[in-house]
mmCIF entry with sequence, helices, sheets and N, C-alpha, C, O atoms, coordinates in Angstrom:
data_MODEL
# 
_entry.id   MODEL 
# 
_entity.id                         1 
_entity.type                       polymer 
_entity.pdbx_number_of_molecules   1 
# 
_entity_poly.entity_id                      1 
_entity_poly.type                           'polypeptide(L)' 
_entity_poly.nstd_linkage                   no 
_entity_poly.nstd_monomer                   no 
_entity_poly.pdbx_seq_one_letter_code       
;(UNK)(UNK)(UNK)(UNK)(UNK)(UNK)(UNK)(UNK)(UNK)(UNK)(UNK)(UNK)(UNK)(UNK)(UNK)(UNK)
(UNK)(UNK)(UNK)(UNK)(UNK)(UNK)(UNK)(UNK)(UNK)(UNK)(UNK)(UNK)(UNK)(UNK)(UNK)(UNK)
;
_entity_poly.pdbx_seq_one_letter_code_can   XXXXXXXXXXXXXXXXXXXXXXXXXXXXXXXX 
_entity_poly.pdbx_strand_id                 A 
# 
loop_
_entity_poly_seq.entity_id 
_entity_poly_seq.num 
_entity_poly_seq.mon_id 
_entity_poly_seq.hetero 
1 1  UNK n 
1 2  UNK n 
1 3  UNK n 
1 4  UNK n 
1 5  UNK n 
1 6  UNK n 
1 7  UNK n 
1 8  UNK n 
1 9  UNK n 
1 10 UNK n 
1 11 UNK n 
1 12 UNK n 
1 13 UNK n 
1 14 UNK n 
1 15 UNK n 
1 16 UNK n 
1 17 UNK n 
1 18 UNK n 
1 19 UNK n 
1 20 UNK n 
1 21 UNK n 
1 22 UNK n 
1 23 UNK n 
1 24 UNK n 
1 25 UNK n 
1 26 UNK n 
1 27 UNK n 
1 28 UNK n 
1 29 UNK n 
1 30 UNK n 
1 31 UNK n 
1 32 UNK n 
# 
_struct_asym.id          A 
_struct_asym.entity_id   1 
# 
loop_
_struct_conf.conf_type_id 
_struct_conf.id 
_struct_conf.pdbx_PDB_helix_id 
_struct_conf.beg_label_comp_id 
_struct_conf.beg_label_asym_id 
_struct_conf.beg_label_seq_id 
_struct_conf.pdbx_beg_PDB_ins_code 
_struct_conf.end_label_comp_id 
_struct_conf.end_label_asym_id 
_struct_conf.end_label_seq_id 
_struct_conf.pdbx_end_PDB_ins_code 
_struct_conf.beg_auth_comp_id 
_struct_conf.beg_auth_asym_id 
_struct_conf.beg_auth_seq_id 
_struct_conf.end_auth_comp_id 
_struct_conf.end_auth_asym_id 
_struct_conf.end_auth_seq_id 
_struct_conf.pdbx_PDB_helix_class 
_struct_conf.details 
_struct_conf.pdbx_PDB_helix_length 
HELX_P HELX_P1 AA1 UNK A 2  ? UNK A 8  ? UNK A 2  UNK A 8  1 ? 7 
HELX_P HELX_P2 AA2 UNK A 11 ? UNK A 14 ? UNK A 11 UNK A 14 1 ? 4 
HELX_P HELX_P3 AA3 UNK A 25 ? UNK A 29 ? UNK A 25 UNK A 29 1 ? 5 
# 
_struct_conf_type.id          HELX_P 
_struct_conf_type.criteria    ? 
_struct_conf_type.reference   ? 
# 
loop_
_atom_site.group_PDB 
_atom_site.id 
_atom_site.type_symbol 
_atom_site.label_atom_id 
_atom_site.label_alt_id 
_atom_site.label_comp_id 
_atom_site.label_asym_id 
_atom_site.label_entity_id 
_atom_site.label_seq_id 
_atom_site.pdbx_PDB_ins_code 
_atom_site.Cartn_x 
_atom_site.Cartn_y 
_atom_site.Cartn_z 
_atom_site.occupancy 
_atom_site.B_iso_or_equiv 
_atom_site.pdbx_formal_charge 
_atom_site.auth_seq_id 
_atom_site.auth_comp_id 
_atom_site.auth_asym_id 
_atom_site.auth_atom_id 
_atom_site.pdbx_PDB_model_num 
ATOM 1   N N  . UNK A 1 1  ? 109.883 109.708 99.509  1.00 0.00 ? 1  UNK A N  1 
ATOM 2   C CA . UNK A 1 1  ? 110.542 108.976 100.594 1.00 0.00 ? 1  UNK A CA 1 
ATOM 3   C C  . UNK A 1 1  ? 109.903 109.326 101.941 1.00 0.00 ? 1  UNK A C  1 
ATOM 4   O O  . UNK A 1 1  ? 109.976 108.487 102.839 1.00 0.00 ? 1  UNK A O  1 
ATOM 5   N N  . UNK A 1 2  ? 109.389 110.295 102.122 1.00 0.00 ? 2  UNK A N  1 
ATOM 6   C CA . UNK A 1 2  ? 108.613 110.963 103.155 1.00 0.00 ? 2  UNK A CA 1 
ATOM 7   C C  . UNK A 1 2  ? 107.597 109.799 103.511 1.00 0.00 ? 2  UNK A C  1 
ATOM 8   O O  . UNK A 1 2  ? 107.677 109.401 104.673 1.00 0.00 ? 2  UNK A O  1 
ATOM 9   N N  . UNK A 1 3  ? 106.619 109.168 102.670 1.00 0.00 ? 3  UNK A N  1 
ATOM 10  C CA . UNK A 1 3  ? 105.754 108.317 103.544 1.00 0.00 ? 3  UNK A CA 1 
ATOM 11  C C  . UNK A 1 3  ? 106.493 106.852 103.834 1.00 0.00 ? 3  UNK A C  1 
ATOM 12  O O  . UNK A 1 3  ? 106.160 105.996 104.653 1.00 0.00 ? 3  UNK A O  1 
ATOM 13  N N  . UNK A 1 4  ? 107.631 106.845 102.870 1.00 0.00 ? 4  UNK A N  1 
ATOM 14  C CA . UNK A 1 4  ? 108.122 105.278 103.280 1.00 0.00 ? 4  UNK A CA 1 
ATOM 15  C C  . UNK A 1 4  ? 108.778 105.627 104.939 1.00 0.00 ? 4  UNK A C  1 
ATOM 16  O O  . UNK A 1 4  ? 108.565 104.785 105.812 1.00 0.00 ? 4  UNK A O  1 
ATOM 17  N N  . UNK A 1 5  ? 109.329 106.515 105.182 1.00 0.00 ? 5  UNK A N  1 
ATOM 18  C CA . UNK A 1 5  ? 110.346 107.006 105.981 1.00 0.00 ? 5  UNK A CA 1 
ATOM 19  C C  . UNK A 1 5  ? 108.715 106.771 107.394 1.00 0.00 ? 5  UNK A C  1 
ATOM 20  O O  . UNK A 1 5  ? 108.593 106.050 108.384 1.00 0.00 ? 5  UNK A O  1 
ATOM 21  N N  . UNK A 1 6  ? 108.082 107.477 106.940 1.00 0.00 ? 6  UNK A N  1 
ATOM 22  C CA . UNK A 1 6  ? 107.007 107.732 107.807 1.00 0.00 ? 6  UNK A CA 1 
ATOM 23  C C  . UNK A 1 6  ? 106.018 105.901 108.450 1.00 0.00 ? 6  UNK A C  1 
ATOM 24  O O  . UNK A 1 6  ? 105.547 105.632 109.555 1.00 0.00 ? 6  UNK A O  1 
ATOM 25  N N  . UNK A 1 7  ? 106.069 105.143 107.285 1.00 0.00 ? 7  UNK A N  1 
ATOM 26  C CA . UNK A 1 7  ? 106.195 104.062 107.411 1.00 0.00 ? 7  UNK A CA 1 
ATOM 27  C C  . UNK A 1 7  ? 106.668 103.103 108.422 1.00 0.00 ? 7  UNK A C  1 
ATOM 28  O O  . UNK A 1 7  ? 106.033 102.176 108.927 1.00 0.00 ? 7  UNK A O  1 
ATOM 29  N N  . UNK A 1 8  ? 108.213 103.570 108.696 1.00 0.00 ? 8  UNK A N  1 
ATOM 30  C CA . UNK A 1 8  ? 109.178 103.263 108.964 1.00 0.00 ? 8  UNK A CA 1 
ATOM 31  C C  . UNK A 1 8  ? 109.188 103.456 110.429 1.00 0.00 ? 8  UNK A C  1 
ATOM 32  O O  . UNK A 1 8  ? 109.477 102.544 111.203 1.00 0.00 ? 8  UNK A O  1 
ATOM 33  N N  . UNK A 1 9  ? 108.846 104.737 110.832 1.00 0.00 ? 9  UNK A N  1 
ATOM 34  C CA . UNK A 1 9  ? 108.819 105.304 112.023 1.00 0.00 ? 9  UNK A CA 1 
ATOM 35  C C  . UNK A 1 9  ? 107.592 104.856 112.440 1.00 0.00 ? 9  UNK A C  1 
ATOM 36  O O  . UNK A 1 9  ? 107.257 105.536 113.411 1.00 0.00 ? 9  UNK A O  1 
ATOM 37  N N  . UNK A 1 10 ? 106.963 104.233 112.233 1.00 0.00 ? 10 UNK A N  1 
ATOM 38  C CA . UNK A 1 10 ? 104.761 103.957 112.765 1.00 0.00 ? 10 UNK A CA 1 
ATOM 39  C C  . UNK A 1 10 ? 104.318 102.453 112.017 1.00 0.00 ? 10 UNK A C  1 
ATOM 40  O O  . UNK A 1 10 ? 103.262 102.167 111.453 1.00 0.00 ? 10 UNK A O  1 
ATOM 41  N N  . UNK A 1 11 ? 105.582 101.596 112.247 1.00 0.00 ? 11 UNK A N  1 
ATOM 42  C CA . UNK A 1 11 ? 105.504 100.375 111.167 1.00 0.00 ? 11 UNK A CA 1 
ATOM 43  C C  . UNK A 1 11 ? 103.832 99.492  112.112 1.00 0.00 ? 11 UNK A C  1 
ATOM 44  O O  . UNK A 1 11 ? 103.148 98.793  111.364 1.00 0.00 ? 11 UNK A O  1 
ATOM 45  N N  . UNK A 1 12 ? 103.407 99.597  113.453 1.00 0.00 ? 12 UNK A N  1 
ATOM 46  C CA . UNK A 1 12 ? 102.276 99.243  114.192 1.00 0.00 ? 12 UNK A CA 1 
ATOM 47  C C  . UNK A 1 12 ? 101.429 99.926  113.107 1.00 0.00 ? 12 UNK A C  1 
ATOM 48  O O  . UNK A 1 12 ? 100.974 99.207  112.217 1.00 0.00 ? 12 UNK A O  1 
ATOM 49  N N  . UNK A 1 13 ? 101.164 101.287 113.093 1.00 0.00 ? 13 UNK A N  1 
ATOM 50  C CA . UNK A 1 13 ? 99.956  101.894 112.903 1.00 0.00 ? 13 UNK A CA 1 
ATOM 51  C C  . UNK A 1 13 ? 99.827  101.535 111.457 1.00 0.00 ? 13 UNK A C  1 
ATOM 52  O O  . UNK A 1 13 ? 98.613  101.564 111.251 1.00 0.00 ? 13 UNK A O  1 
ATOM 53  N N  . UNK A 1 14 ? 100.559 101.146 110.121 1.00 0.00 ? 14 UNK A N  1 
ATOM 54  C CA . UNK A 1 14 ? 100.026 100.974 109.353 1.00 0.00 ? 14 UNK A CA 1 
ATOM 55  C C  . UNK A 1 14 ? 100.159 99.498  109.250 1.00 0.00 ? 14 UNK A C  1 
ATOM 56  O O  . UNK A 1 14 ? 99.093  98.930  109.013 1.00 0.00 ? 14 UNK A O  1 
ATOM 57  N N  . UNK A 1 15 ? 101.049 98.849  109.351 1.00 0.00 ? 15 UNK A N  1 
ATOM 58  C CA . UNK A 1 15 ? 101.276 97.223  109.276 1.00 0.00 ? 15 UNK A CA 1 
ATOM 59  C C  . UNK A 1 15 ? 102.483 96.629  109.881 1.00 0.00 ? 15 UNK A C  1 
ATOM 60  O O  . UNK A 1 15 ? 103.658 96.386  109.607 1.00 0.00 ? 15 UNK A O  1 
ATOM 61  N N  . UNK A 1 16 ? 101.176 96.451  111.337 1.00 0.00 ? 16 UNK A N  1 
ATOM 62  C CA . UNK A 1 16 ? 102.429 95.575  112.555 1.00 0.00 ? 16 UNK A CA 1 
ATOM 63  C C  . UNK A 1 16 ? 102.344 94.621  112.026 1.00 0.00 ? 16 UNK A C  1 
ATOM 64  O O  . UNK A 1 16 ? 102.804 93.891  112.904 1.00 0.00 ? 16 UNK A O  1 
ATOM 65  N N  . UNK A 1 17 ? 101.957 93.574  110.731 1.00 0.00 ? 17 UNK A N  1 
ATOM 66  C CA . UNK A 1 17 ? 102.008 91.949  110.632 1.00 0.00 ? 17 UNK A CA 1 
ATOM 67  C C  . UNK A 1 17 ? 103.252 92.040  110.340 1.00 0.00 ? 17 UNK A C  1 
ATOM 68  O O  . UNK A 1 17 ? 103.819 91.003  110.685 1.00 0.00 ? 17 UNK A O  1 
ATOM 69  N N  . UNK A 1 18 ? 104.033 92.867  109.816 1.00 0.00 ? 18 UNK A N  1 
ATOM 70  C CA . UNK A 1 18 ? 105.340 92.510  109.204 1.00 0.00 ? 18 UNK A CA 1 
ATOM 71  C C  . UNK A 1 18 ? 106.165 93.014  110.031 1.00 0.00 ? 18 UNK A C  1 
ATOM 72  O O  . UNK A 1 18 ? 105.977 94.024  110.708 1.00 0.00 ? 18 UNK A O  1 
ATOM 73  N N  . UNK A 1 19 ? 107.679 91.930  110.002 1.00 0.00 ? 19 UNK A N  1 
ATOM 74  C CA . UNK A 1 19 ? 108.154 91.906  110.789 1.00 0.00 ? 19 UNK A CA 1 
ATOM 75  C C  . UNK A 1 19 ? 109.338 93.091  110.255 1.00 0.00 ? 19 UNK A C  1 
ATOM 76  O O  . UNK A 1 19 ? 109.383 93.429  109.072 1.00 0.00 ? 19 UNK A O  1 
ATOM 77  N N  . UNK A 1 20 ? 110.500 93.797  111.551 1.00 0.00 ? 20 UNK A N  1 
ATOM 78  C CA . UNK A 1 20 ? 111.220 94.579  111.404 1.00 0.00 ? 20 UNK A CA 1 
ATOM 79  C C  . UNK A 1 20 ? 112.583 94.523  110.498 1.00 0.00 ? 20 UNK A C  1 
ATOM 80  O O  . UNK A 1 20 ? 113.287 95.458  110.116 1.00 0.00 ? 20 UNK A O  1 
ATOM 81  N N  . UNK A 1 21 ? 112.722 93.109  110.279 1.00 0.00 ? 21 UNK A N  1 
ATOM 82  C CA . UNK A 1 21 ? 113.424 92.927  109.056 1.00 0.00 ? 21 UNK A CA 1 
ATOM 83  C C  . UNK A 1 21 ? 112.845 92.932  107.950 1.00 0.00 ? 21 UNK A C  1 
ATOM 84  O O  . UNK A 1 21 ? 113.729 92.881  107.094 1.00 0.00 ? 21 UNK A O  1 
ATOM 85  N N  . UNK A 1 22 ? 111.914 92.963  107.512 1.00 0.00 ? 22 UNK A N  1 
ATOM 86  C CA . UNK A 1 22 ? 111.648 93.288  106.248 1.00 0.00 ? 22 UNK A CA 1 
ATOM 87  C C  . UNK A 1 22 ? 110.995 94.450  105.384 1.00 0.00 ? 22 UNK A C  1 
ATOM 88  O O  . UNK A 1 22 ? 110.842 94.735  104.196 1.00 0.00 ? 22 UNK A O  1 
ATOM 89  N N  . UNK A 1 23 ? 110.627 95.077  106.915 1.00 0.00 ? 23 UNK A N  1 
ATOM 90  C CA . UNK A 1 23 ? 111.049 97.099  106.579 1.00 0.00 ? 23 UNK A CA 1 
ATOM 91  C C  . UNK A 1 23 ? 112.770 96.986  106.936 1.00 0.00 ? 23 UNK A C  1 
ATOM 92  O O  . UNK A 1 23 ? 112.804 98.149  107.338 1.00 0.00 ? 23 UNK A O  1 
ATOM 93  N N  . UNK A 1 24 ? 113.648 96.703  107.043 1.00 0.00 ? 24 UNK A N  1 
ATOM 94  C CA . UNK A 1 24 ? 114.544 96.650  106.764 1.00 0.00 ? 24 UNK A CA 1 
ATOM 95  C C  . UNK A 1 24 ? 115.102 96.682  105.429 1.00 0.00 ? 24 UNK A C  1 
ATOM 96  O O  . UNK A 1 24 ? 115.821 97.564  104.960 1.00 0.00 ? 24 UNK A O  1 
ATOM 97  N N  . UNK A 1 25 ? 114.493 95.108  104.596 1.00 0.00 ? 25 UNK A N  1 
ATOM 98  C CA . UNK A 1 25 ? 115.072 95.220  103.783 1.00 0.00 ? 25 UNK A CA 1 
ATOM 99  C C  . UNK A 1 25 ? 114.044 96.151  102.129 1.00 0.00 ? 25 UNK A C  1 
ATOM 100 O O  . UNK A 1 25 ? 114.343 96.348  100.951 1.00 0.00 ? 25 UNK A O  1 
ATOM 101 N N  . UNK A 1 26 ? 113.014 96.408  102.862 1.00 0.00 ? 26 UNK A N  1 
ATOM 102 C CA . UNK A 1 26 ? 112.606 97.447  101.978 1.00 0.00 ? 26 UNK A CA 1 
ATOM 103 C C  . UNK A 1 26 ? 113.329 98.710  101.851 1.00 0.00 ? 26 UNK A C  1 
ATOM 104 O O  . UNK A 1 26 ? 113.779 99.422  100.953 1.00 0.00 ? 26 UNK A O  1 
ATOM 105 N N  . UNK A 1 27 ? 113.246 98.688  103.191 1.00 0.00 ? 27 UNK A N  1 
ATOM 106 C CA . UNK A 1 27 ? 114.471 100.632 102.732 1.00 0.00 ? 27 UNK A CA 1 
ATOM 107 C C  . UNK A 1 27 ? 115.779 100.860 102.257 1.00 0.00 ? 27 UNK A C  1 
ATOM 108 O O  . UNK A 1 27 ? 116.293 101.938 101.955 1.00 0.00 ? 27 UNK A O  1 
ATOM 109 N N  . UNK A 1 28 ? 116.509 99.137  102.211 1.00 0.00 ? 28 UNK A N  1 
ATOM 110 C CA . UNK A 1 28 ? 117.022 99.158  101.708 1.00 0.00 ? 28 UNK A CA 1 
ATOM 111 C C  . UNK A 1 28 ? 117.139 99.140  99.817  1.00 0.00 ? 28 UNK A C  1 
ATOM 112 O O  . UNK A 1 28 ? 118.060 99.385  99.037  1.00 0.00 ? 28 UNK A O  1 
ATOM 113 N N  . UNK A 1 29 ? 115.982 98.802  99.677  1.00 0.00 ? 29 UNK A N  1 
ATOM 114 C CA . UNK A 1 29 ? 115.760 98.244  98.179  1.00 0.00 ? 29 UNK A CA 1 
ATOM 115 C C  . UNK A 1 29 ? 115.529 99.978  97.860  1.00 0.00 ? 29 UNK A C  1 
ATOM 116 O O  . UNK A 1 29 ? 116.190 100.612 97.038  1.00 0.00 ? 29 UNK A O  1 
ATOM 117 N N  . UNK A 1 30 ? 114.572 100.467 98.614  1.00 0.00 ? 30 UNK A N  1 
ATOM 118 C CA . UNK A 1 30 ? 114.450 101.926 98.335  1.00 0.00 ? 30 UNK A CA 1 
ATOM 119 C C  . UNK A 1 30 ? 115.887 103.009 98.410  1.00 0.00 ? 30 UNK A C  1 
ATOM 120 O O  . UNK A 1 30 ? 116.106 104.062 97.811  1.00 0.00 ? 30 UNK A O  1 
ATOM 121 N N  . UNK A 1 31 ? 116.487 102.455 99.133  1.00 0.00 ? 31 UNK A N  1 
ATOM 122 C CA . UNK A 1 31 ? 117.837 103.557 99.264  1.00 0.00 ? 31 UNK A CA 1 
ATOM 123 C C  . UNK A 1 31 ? 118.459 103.469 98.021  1.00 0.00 ? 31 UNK A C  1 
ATOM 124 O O  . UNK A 1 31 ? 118.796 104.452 97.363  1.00 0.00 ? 31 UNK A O  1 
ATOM 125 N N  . UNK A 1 32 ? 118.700 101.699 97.512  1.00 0.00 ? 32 UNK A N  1 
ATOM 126 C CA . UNK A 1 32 ? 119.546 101.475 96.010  1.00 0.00 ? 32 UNK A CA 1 
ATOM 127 C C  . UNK A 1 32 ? 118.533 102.196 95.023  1.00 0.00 ? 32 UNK A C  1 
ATOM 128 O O  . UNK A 1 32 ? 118.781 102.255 93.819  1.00 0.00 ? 32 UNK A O  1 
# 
């Protein structure tokens, strides 16, 4: 969970194309 989390926090530095809802609903898929 450490690099998703890390992900999460630096969503520019690895992939600003995607938008903030859908690291949204990834961490959510990751939390279930």
């Amino acid at each position: 969970k450490s690099k998703l989390n890390f992900l999460l926090s630096e969503p520019d530095s690895s992939m600003g194309s995607l938008k903030p809802s859908v690291w949204l609903s990834i961490s959510e898929l990751f939390t279930l």
